[in-house]
C-alpha positions in Angstrom: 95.6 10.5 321.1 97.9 8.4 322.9 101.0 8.7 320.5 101.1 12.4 319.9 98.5 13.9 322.7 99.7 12.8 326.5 95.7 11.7 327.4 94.9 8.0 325.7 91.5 8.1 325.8 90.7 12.0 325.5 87.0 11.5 325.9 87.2 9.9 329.4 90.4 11.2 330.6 89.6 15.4 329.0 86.1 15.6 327.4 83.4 14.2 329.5 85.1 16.0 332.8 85.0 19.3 330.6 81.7 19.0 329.5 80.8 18.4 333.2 82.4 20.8 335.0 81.8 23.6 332.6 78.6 23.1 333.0 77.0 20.8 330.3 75.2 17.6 330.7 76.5 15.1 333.0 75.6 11.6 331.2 79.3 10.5 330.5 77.6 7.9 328.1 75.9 10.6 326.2 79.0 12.9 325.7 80.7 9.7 324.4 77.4 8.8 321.9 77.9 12.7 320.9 81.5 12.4 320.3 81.4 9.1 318.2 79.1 10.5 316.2 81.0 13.7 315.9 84.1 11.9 315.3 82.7 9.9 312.5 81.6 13.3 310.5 77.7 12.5 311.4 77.7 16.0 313.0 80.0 18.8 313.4 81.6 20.1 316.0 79.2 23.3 316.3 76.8 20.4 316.8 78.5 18.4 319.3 78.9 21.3 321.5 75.4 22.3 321.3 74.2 18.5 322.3 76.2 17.9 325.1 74.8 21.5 326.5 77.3 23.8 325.5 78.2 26.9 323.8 81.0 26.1 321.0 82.3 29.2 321.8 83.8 26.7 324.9 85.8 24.5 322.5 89.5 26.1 322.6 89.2 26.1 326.3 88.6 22.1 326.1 91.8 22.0 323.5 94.2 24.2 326.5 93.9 20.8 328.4 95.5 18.6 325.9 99.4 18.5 325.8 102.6 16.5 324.0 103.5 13.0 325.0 107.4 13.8 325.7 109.3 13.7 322.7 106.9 14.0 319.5 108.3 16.8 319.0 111.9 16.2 318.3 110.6 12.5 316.6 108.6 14.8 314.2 111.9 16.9 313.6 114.1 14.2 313.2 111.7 12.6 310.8 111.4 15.4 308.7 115.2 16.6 308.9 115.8 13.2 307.3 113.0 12.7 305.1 111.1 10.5 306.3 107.6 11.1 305.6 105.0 11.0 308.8 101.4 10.7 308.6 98.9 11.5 311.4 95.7 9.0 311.4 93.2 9.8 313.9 90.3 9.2 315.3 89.0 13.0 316.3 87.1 15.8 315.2 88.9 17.3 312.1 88.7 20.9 313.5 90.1 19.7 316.4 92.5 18.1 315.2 94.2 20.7 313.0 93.5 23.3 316.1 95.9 21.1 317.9 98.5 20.7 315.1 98.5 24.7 314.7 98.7 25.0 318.9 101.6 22.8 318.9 103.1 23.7 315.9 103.3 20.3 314.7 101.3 20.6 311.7 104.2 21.4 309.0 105.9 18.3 310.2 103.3 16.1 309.3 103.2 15.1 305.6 99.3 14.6 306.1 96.3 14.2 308.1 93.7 11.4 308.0 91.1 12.6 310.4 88.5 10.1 311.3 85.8 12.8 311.1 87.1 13.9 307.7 86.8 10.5 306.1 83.5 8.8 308.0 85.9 5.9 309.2 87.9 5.4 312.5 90.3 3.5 313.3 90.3 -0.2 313.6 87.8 0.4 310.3 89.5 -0.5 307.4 88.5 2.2 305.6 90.5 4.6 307.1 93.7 3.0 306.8 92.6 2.5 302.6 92.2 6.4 303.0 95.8 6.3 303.9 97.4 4.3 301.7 94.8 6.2 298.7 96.0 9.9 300.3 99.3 8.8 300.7 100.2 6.8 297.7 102.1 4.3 299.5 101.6 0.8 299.5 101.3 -1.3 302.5 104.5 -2.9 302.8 106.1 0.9 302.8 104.5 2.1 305.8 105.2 1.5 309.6 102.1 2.1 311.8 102.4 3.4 315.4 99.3 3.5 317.6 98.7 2.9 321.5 96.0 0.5 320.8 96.7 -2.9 320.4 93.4 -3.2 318.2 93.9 -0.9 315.8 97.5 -2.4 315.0 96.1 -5.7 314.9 93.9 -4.9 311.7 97.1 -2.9 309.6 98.8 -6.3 310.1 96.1 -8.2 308.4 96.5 -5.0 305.6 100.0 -6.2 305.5 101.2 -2.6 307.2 104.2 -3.0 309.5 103.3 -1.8 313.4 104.8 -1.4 316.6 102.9 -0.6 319.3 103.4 2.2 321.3 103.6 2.7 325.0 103.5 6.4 326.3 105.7 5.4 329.4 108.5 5.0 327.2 107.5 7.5 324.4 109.8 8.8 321.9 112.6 10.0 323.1 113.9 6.2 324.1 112.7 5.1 321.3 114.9 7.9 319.6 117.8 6.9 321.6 117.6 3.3 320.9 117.0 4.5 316.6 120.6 6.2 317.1 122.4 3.6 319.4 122.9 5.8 322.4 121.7 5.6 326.2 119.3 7.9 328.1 
C-alpha cells in the first residue's frame, strides 16, 4: 500500500471506514488490533471479517475501494519488457493481496509475492525481507527496495539492500521519465 495501491495506510484511510459504514463495529482501534493480527497469519481473513462484525461475504466490496497509484502499471510493463525482475513485499492479507493483483491485472508482472500474512512477518521485521532474499535467491546487494515508509527502508539498509523511498505525489511515471531522460 502506498507504492502500488493509491491509499498509504489502507486500514485508516479504506478499512476501518468500511467496516463502519457497512455496518460492523465501530472501535477503529479494534479493526486495526483485528487486522494486525490478520495481517500477521494469526487469523484468516474469514476470521477477520467475522470479528470486526461482518459477513466475509462483504470483502470484495471492501477491495472495489482500492485503486493504482498512477503509473505502476506501465513501471510493471517496462520492468518486465526489459527483464527486470519485480517483487511485491507486503504487509496485507494474502487473499487480499492476490485478489487485488488478479483485479488489476498486475499479478503476471510480478516475479513474486511476499505477503506479510503468508510468512508471519511484516515489514520493518527482518524476517520478511530474509523471506525475500530466501524466495527470491538474490542477495542483498542485488536488490533495490522501494517503499513509502521511511521505516521500513531504514532496516533493508542495515541488510545492505539498496532503497529509495517513494513518494506517491510523484509516483512512477516521473520517475519513468527521469529512468529514460525525458521531460513530463
Amino acid at each position: 500500500m502506498g507504492v502500488i495501491f493509491r491509499a498509504a495506510d489502507d486500514v485508516a484511510e479504506l478499512l476501518i471506514p468500511f467496516v463502519e459504514h457497512a455496518g460492523g463495529i465501530t472501535d477503529a482501534k479494534a479493526i486495526e488490533a483485528a487486522y494486525l493480527d490478520a495481517s500477521l497469519g494469526a487469523i484468516d481473513a474469514d476470521h477477520f471479517w467475522r470479528t470486526v462484525g461482518l459477513d466475509p461475504t462483504r470483502e470484495d466490496e471492501y477491495l472495489s475501494g482500492h485503486s493504482l497509484v498512477h503509473g505502476v502499471e506501465e513501471f510493471l510493463q517496462r520492468a518486465k519488457r526489459v527483464k527486470i525482475p519485480v517483487w511485491c513485499l507486503s504487509n496485507d492479507i494474502g487473499r487480499w493481496s492476490r485478489k487485488l493483483r488478479a483485479r488489476f491485472q498486475i499479478e503476471n508482472l510480478f516475479s513474486g509475492a511476499i505477503i506479510s500474512s503468508d510468512v508471519g512477518a511484516r515489514k520493518p521485521d527482518r524476517a520478511i525481507y530474509q523471506c525475500l532474499l530466501d524466495q527470491s535467491g538474490f542477495r542483498p546487494e542485488d536488490l533495490f527496495f522501494v517503499d513509502d515508509r521511511i521505516e521500513n527502508i531504514e532496516v533493508t539498509i542495515v541488510l545492505g539492500i539498496p532503497a529509495l523511498h517513494f513518494d506517491s505525489k510523484i509516483g512512477f511515471r516521473d520517475l519513468l521519465n527521469q529512468q529514460s531522460g525525458t521531460a513530463s
